[in-house]
C-alpha positions in Angstrom: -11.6 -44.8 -93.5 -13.6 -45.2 -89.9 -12.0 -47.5 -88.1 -15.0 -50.1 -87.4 -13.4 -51.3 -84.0 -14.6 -47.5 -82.6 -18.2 -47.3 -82.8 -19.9 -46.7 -80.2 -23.7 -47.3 -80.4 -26.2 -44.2 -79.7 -27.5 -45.9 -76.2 -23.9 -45.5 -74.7 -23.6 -42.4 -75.6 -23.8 -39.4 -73.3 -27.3 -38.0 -73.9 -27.0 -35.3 -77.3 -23.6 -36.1 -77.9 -24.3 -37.7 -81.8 -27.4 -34.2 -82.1 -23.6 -32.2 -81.4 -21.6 -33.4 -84.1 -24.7 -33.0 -87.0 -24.9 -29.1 -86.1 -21.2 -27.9 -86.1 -20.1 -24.5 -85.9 -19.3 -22.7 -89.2 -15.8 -21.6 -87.3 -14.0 -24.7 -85.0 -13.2 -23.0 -81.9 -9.8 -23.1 -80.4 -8.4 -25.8 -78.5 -8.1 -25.0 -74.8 -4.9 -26.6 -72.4 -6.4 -29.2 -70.1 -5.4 -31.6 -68.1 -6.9 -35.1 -66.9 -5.7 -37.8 -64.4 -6.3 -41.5 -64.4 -6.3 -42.3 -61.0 -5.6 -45.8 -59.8 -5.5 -48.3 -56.9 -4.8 -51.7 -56.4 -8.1 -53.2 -55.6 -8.9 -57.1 -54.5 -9.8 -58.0 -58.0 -6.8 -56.4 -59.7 -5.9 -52.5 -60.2 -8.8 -50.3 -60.4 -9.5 -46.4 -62.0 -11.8 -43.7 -60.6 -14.0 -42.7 -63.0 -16.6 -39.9 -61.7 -20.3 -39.4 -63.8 -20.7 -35.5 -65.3 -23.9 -34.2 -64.4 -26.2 -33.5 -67.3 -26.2 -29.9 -67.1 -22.4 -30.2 -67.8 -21.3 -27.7 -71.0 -18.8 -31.0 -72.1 -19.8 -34.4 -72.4 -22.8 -34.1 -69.8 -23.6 -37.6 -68.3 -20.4 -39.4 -69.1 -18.2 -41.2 -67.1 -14.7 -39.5 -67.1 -11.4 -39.5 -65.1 -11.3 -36.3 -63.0 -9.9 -33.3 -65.3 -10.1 -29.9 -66.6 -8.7 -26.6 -67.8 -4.7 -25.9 -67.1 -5.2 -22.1 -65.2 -2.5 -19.8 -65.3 -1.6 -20.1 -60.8 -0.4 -24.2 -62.3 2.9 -22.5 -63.0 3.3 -20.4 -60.5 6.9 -20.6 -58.9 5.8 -21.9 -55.4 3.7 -24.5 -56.8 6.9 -25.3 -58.9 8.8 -25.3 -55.7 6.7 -28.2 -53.9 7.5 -30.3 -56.6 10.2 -32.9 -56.3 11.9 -35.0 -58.7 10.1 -33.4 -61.8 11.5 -30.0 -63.3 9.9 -27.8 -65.9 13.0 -29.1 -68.6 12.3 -32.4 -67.8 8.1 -32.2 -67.9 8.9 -30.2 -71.4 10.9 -32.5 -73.0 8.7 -35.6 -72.2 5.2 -33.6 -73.3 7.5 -32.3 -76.4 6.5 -29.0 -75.3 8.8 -27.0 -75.3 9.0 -23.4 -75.1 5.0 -23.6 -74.3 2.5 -21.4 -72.8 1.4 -22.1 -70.6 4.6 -24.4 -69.9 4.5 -28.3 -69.5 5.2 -28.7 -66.1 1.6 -27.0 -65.8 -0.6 -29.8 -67.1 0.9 -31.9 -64.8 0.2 -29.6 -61.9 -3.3 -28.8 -63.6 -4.1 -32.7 -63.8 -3.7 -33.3 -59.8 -5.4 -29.8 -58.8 -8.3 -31.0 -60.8 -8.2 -34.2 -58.9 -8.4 -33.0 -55.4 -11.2 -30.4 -56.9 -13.6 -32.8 -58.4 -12.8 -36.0 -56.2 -11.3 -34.5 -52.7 -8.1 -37.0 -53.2 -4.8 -35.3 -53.1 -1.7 -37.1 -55.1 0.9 -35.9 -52.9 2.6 -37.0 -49.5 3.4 -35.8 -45.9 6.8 -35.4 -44.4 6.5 -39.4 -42.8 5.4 -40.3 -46.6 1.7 -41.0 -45.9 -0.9 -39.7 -48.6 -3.1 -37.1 -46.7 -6.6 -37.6 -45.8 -9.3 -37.2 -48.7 -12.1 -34.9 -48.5 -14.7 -37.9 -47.9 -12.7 -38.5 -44.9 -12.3 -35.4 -43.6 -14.3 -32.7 -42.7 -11.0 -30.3 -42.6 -9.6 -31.2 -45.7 -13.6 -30.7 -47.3 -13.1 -27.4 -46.4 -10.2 -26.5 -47.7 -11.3 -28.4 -51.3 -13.7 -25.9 -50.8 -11.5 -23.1 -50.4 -9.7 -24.0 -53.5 -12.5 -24.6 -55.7 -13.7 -20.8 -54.7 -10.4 -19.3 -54.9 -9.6 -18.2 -51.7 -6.8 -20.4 -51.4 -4.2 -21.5 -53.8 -2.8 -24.8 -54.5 0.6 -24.2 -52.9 -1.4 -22.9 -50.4 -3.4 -26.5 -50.1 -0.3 -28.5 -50.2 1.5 -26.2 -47.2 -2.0 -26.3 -44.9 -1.4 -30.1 -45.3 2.0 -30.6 -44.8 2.1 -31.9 -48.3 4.7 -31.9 -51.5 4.1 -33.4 -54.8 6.4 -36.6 -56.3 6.7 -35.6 -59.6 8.1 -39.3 -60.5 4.9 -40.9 -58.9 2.9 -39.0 -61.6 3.4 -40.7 -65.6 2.5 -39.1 -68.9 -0.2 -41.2 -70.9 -2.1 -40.2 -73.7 -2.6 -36.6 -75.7 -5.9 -35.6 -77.3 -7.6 -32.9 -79.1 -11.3 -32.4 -79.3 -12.5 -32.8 -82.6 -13.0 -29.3 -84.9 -17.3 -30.0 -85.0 -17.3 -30.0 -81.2 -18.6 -26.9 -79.9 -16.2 -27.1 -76.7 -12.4 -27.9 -77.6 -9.8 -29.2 -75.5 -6.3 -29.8 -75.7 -6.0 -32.3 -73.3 -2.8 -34.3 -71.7 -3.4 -37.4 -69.8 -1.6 -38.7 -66.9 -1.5 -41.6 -64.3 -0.6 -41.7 -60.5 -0.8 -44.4 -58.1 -3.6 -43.6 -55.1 -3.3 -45.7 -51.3 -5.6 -48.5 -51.4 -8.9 -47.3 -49.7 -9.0 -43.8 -50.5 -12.6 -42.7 -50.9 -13.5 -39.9 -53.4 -16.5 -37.2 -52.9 -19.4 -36.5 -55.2 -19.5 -33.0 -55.7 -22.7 -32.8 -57.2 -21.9 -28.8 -58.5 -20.2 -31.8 -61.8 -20.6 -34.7 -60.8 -23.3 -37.4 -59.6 -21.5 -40.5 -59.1 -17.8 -41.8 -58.5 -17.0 -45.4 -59.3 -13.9 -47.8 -58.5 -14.0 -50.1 -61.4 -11.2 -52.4 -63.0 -10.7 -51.2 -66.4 -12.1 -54.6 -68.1 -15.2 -54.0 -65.9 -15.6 -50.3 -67.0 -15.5 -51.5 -70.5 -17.4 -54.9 -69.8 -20.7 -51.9 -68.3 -20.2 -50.1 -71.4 -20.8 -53.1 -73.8 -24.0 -53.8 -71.7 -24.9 -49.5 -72.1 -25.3 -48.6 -68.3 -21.7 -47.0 -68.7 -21.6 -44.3 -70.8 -17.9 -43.0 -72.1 -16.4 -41.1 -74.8 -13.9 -42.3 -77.4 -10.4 -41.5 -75.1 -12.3 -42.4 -71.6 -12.5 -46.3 -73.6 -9.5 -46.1 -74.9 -7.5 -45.3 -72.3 -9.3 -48.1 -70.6 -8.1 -50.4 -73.2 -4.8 -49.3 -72.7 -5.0 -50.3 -69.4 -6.7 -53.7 -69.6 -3.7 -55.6 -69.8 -2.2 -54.4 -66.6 -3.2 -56.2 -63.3 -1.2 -53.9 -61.0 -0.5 -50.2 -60.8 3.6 -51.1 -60.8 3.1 -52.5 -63.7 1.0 -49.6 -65.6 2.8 -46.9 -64.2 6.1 -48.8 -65.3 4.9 -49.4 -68.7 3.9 -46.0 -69.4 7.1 -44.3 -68.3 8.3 -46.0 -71.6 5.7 -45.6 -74.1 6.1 -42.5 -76.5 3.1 -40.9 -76.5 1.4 -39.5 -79.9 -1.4 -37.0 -80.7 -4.6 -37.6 -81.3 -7.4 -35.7 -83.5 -10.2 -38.0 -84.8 -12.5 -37.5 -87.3 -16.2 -38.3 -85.6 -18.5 -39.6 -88.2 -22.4 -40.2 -87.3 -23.3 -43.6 -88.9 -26.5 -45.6 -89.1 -25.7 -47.5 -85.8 -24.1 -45.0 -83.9 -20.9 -42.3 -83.7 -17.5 -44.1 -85.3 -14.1 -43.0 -84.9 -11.6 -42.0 -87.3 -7.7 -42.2 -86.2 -6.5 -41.6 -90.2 -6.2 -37.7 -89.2 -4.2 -38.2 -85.6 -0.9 -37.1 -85.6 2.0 -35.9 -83.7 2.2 -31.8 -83.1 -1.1 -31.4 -85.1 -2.2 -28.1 -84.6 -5.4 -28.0 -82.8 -7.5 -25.0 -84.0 
């Protein structure tokens, strides 16, 4: 049954996201790792999330808003990333990701999820030997650069963190949601969601290679623009959001989460009169996703 509560309207959908779902491929294409980060802030009107606009000649969910994210590379494992990690091991990022055994291991998504946030919004989660947060790329032409660098390959992300004076709190960084792309979509991710705590002020950049726009929003004033259609999202971008509605402060989420079990989630996505519904009767935990 299609959970009525999850319909989202065709006018707040990204633009040929419905025209997707009525053509699917005869054969579902494999789930790829990926990894996305909720960034947040405490703002004057409560806590806040970054959520950054995909340009519409991006291959996934082109003009949506979305937290910062992508696919989990191979070099998020690597031993000297590992190594400028404190507080969280690769046993420990297993066993809370119930991924054990994995490849490409756990402790990689987490790694993945705050690489992709310095690539697509120049803000590093990660701290200098005094404890500050490092400049972002908005506010620094140095640290632009070496985004740069990283998003071209010609550095790595140890490499980032050393030419910073950086290392990565693993306990700063919590585990919040799992989802799988549902088998009509054409692109397929298996996707792991996290949370970290940003300083208050930090400014993102707008690469416009994926994205077009970057907005601090409080979560109830993301979903408030979506109701009124100048805010497009996809089903896990609103519900993450909803998840964190009742939260006023990042403490407060970031507590919360560290004790909520986290379950998978495969919907069903069914085109209906009105718009594109949602179906959580098929989400499960350790559903395979091809």
């Amino acid at each position: 049954m299609t959970d009525s509560n999850f319909v989202i309207p065709f006018d707040r959908l990204p633009p040929n996201f419905a025209e997707s779902l009525e053509n699917p491929p005869e054969h579902p294409a494999p789930a790829q790792p990926a990894a996305t980060i909720v960034l947040l802030r405490d703002g004057e009107k409560g806590m806040e999330v970054l959520l950054m606009r995909r340009s519409r000649s991006s291959g996934f969910v082109p003009g949506a808003y979305v937290f910062p994210g992508g696919r989990v590379d191979a070099s998020d494992a690597t031993p000297d990333l590992i190594e400028r990690v404190d507080d969280l091991s690769a046993d420990n990022a297993a066993s809370r990701l119930d991924l054990e055994d994995a490849s490409p291991p756990a402790i990689a998504y987490y790694l993945a999820a705050l690489r992709e946030a310095f690539e697509e919004t120049g803000i590093l989660v990660a701290h200098t030997a005094d404890g500050s947060a490092p400049q972002t790329a908005a506010e620094s032409t140095d640290v632009d650069v070496l985004r740069d660098e990283l998003m071209d390959d010609r550095v790595s992300f140890a490499e980032v963190l050393d030419r910073l004076g950086c290392r990565i709190d693993g306990a700063s960084i919590e585990y919040l949601a799992h989802w799988i792309t549902p088998r009509p979509e054409p692109r397929r991710y298996d996707t792991r969601f996290f949370a970290a705590k940003v300083r208050a002020g930090a400014m993102p950049i707008v690469d416009p290679r994926e994205m077009t726009d970057a907005v601090w929003i409080t979560p109830g004033g993301a979903l408030e623009r979506h109701e009124q259609g100048d805010l497009p999202m996809v089903f896990p971008t609103i519900m993450t959001l909803e998840q964190l509605s009742a939260h006023t402060s990042t403490s407060d989420a970031l507590t919360e989460l560290s004790q909520r079990a986290v379950r998978t989630i495969m919907p069903t996505l069914v085109v209906t009169p009105t718009g594109v519904a949602m179906d959580l009767n098929e989400a499960g935990s350790g559903e395979s996703p091809s």
